[in-house]
N, C-alpha and C positions, 0 to 999 in steps of 0.2 A: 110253105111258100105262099103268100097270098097270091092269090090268081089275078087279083086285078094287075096284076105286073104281066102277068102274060097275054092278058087279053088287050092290055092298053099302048103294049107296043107290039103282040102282036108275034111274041116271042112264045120260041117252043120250050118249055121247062123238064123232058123228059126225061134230061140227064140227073136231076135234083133227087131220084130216084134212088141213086148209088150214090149218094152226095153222104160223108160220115158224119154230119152235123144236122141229117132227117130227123125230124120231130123234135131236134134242141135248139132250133134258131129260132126263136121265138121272142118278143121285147122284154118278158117277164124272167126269164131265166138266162145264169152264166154267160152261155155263149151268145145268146142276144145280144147283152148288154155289155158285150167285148165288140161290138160292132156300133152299137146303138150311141155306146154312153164309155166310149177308148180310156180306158186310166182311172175309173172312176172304181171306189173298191164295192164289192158284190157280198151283198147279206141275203145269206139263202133263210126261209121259211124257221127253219130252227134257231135263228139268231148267228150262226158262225159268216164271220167276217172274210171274206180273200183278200188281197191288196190289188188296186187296179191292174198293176203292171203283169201282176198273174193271172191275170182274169186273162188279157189278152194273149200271156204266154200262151194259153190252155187253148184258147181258140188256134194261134195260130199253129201251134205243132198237130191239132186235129187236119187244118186246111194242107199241113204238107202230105200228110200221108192220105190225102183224100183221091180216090178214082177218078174223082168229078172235076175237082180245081180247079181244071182247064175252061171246061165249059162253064162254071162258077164264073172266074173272072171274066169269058167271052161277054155271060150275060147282064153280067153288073156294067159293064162297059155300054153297053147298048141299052141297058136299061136306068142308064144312070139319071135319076131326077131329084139328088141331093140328099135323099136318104140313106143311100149306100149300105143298106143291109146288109146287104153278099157282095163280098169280094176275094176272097184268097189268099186277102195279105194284110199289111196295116194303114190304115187310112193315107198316111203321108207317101207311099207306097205307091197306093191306087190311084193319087192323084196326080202323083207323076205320071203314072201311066197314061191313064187319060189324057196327059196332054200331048201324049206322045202319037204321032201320024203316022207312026208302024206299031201300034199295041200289039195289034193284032198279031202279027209277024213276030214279038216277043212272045207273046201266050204259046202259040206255034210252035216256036221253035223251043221253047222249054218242053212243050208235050213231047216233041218228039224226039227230043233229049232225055226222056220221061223225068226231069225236074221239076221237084216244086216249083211253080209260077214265084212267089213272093222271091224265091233267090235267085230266079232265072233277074228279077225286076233291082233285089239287091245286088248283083252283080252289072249291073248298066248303069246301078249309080256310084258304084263304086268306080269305074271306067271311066267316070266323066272328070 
């Protein structure tokens, strides 16, 4: 996780620690570039091709089963300045989120539901 994200708003990144996507979120590789670059298909070093849509399957079934998730999406929330690196879930997802004035109280109450966030998030739009 680049630091300047923690220094610039000042945010503790402690949790990224037990985060299952340590040392793969990076713009250069897979799961970056399921964040970076949504739908777009991923040609690894060797030449083998993914198709976008499983680029970002891949990420996101990592972000369900992540320890972190929670604090993942707290921090993308609070650190959101349109890059959206980290979030938990899938872009269209996060930005509901975000404009939602209880996020937080979703994240929340998924953790302690111990649900993945992304379904606690697909299940509120599925309600509306």
């Amino acid at each position: 996780m680049p630091k300047g994200y923690t220094r610039y708003y000042g945010l503790n990144d402690g949790w990224h620690a037990q985060a299952s996507c340590r040392g793969l979120a990076h713009k250069d590789g897979i799961y970056g570039q399921a964040w970076i670059k949504p739908g777009v298909p991923y040609t690894d070093a060797e030449g083998h091709t993914t198709p976008g849509h499983q680029v970002l399957e891949l990420a996101l079934m990592m972000c369900a089963g992540c320890p972190a998730q929670w604090e993942c999406a707290r921090f993308a929330l609070a650190a959101d300045d349109g890059h959206e690196v980290i979030r938990s879930m899938n872009i269209h997802h996060f930005a509901w989120l975000r404009s939602q004035r209880n996020a937080e109280a979703i994240i929340t109450q998924a953790e302690r539901r111990r649900i993945p966030v992304q379904f606690a998030v697909e299940g509120k739009l599925r309600a509306r």
